[in-house]
N, C-alpha and C positions, 0 to 999 in steps of 0.2 A: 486460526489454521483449522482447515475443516477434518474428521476424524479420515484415518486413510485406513482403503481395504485393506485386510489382514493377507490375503494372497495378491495384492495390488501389480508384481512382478508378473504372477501368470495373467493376469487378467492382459495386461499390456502385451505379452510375448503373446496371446492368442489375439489381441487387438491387431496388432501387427502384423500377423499373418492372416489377416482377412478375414476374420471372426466378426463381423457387424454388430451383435448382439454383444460381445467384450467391448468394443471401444462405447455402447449405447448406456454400457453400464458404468463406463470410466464419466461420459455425461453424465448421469445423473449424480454422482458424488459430487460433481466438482461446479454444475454450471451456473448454480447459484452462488455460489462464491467468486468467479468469476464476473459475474456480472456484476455485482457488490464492487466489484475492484472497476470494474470499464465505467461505472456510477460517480464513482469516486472522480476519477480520471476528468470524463467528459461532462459531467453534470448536467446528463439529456438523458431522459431517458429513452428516447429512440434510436440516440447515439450509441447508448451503452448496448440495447438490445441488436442492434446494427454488430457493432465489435461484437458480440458473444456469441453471436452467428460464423462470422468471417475468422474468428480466431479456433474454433470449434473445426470450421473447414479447412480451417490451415492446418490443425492440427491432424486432423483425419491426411490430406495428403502427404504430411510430411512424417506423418507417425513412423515410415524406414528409416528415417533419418535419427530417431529419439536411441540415444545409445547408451540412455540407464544410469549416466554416469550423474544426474543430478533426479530428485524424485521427478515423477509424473508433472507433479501439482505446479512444483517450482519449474517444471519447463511452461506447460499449458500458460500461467501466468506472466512470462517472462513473452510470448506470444499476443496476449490479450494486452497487455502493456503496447506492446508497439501498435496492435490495431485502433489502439483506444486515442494513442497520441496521432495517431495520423487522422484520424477522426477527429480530434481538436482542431488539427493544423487546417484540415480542409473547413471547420466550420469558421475559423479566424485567420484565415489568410493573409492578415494585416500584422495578426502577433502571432509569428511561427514562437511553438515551444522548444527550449532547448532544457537541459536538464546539466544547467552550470554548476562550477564548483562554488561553494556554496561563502558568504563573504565573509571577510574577519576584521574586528575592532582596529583601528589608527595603528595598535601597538603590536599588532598581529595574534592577538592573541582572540579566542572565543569568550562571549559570553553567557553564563552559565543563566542568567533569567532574573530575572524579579521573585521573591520568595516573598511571600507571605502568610501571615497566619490566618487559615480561613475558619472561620465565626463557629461552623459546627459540622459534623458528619455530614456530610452531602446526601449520605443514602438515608440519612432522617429529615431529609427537606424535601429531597426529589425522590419520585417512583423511578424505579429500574428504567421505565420507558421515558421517562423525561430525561434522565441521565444520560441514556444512547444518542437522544435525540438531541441534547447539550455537546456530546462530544464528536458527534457526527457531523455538525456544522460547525463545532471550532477545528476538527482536521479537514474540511471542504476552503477554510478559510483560508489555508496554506496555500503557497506556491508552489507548482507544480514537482518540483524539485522537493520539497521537503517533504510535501503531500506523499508523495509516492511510500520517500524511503518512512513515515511513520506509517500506512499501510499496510506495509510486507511487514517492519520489525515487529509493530505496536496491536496490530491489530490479529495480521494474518498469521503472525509470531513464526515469521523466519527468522533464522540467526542473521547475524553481521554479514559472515559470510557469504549465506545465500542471497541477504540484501543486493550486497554489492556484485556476488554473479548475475544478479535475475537483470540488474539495471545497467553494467556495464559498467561497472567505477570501480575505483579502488576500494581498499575496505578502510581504509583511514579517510578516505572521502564520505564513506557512508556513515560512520561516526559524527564524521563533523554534521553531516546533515540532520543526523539524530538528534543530535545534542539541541541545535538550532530550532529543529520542528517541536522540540518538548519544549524551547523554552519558549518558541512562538504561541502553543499551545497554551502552556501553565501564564501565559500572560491572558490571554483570552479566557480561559475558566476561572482565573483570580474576579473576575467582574461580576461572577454567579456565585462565589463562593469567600471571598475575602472580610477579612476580620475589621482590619485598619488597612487606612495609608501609608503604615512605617515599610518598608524596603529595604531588603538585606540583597548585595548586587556582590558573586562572586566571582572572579576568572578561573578560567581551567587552562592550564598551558597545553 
């Protein structure tokens, strides 16, 4: 989550009333993290720079409409979200994206992951930059649905809460995707990091 202006209110209340130079400054806080996210999403990057233009424009028009009642950052990206999926949909025409609820074990229950015990500290094998670069392509690895909500929770460190406003779901919906995408994850980084093959497999009701 990227650091937010200390007067972030007025900057938007003078954005809003036609201040050009307010909303140019709400840009530069935020359009690199925006773009980070349309990256994410569309995995183009002239796709992603395409979204962070058009959501950028959307936002400038529709900024009368912005009524404070969630931050700045979590509207702007709840914006860049839908340009960035529509941007998938037109590049794959064939696989429209939906952002389904998310599946559960025979017995209806979630499963919590594969646990293992990994060999040694990760940040005394890998450099910071090979660790991002590790973890940046195990959450690219997800499906779109999971992709997302680890994202906003994991990355961009929205709450539950705002998870599940920025994307339209329940917040019990957004959990269960949580739960799902760490343990999609923690399965993918066990191959960089794991000790043995022994497996400890738990449910969560």
């Amino acid at each position: 989550m990227p650091a937010h202006l200390d007067n972030e209110a007025e900057v938007v209340a003078e954005a809003r009333a036609g201040n050009h130079g307010a909303f140019a400054t709400l840009v530069k806080q935020y359009d690199h993290h925006i773009y980070r996210i349309a990256l994410n999403i569309t995995r183009n990057t002239e796709d992603a720079k395409d979204a962070l233009q058009e959501s950028l424009l959307k936002a400038h028009t529709n900024l009368g409409r912005f009524e404070g009642q969630s931050r700045f950052y979590t509207w702007l990206v709840r914006i860049a979200i839908n340009e960035s999926l529509m941007k998938l949909r037109r590049r794959r025409r064939e696989k429209e994206v939906f952002i389904d609820e998310q599946p559960e074990t025979d017995n209806g229950r979630l499963m919590a992951g594969e646990i293992v015990d990994w060999d040694e500290n990760p940040e005394e094998r890998y450099s910071q930059a090979e660790l991002r670069e590790i973890l940046t392509k195990a959450i690219e690895s997800l499906s779109p649905p999971y992709r997302l909500v680890s994202l906003l929770r994991d990355v961009e460190g929205f709450s539950t809460d705002e998870t599940a406003q920025t994307l339209g779901i329940s917040v019990s919906a957004a959990k269960s995707r949580l739960l799902r995408a760490r343990s999609q994850l923690r399965e993918t980084l066990n191959t960089h990091f794991y000790k043995s093959p022994t497996f400890v497999c738990k449910e969560v009701s």
